[in-house]
C-alpha positions in Angstrom: -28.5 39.5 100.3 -24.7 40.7 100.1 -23.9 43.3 97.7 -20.9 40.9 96.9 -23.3 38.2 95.7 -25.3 40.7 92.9 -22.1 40.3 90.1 -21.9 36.6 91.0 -25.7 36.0 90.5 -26.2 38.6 87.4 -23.1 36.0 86.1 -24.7 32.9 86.5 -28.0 33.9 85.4 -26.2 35.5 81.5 -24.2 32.4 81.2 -26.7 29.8 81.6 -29.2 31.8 79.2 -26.3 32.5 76.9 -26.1 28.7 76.6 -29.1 28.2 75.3 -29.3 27.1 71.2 -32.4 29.0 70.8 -30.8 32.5 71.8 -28.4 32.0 68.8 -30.0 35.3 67.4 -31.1 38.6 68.6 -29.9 38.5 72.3 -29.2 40.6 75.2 -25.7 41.1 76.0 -26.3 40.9 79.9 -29.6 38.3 80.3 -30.3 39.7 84.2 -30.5 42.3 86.2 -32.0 43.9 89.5 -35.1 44.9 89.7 -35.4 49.1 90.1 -32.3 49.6 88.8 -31.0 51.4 85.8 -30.1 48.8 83.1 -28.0 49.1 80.1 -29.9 46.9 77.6 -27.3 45.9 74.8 -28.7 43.7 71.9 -26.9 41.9 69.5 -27.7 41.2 66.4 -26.1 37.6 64.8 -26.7 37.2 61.6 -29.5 38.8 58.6 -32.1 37.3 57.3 -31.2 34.1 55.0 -27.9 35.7 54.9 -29.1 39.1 53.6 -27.8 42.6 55.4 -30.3 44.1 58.3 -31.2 47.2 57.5 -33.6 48.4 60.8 -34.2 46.7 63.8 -37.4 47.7 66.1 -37.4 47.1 69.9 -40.7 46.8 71.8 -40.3 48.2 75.2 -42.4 45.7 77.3 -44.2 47.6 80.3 -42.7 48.3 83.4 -39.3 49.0 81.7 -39.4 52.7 82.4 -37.7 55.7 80.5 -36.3 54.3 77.7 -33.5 56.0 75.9 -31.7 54.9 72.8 -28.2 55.1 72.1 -27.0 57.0 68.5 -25.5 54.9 66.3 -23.5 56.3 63.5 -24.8 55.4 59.8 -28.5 54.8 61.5 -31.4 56.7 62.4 -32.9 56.4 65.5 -36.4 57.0 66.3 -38.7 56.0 69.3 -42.5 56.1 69.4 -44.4 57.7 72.4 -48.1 56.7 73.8 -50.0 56.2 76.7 -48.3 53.4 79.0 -49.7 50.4 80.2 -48.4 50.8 83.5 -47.9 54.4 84.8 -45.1 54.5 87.3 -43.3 57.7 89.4 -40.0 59.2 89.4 -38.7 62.3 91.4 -41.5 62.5 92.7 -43.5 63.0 89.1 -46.2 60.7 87.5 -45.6 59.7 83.7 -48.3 58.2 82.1 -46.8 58.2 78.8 -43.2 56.9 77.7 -41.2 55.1 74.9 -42.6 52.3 73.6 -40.8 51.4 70.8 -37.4 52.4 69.7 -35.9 51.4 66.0 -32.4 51.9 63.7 -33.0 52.3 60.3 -29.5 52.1 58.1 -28.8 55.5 56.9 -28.1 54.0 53.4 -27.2 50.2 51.8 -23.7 50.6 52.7 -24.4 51.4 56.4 -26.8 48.5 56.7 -24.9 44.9 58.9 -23.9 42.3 56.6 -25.1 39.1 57.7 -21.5 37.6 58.0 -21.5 40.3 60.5 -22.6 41.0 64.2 -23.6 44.1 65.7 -24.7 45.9 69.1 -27.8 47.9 69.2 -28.5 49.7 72.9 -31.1 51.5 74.8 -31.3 52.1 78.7 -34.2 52.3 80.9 -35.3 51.1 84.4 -36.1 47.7 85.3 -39.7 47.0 86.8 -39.6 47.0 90.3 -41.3 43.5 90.7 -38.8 40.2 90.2 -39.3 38.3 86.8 -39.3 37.8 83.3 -39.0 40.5 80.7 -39.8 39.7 77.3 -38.3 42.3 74.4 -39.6 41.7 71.4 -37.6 42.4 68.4 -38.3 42.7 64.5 -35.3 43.1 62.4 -35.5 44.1 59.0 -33.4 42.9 55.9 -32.9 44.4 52.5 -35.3 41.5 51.5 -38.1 40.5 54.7 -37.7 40.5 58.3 -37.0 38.1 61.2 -39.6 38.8 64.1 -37.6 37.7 67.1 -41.3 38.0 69.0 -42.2 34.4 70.3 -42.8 34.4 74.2 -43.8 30.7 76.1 -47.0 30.6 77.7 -45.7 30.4 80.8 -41.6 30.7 82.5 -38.9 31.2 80.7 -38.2 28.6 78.5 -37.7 29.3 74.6 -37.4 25.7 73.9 -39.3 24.9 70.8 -40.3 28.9 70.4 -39.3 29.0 66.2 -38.6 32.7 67.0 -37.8 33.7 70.6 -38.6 37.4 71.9 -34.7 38.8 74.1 -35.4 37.9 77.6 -33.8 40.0 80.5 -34.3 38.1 83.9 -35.5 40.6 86.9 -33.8 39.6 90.0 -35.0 40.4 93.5 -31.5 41.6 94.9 -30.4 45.0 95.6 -28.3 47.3 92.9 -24.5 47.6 94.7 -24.6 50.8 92.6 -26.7 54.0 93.5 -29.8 55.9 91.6 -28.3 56.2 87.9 -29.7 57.6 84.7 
């Protein structure tokens, strides 16, 4: 496949699942990417729960998405959780058998935490499995008062239609990255 084709496919793939009703929620900013690559994965967070502010939000990294890394953000604390991976996988040559597997942002304070009138970007950055297809992240965001667990995942493909509370889904692709090794 052309490098040329890789923006024009990643394209297509976002804007047909960013016109799904169901992802009206906790999305990803960018819904595809290549598989063994370096991926920036941006959520965004729409609204609180029955319009109160979120105060955390907790991302499970699903396996195969390898070194995980959150981004800072100021106001929240960021912490990740560590264990034994599902799937071990090999960088530079080294073995890891343990990695992130969750990463959250807890508001510092009530006036740091997103007003649900408000939206807000929440990232981490990893490496995409190096086998084509879906990647479910499964999200639980936190309010002053309850939660919203965006963790719903269809039995089989990729539809969310009729999921009550749909998991973020990044689409693997089988093409080749037009950028090099990143991290």
């Amino acid at each position: 496949m052309s490098t040329l084709k890789l923006p024009f496919l990643i394209g297509a793939c976002a804007l047909a699942l960013a016109c799904n009703p169901a992802w009206a929620h906790i999305v990803l900013q960018d819904g595809a990417a290549a598989a063994n690559s370096s991926y920036r994965a941006t959520f965004r967070v729409g609204h609180g729960c029955d319009a109160l502010p979120t105060t955390a939000i907790r991302v499970m990294i699903p396996a195969g998405f390898n070194g995980a890394q959150p981004m800072p953000k100021p106001g929240w604390t960021v912490k990740t959780v560590s264990g034994p991976l599902p799937v071990p996988y090999e960088s530079h040559g080294k073995k890891y058998t343990e990695g992130v597997l969750e990463i959250s942002w807890t508001a510092n304070s009530p006036d740091n935490a997103l007003p649900s009138a408000y939206y807000d970007e929440f990232v981490l950055r990893g490496t995409t499995p190096a086998k084509p297809g879906a990647l479910w992240f499964k999200v639980v965001q936190s309010c002053s008062q309850g939660s919203n667990d965006w963790v719903d995942v269809p039995a089989s493909g990729t539809s969310t239609k009729g999921l009550k509370s749909p998991a973020a889904l990044l689409e693997v692709l089988d093409v080749q990255a037009t950028s090099g090794h990143a991290h």
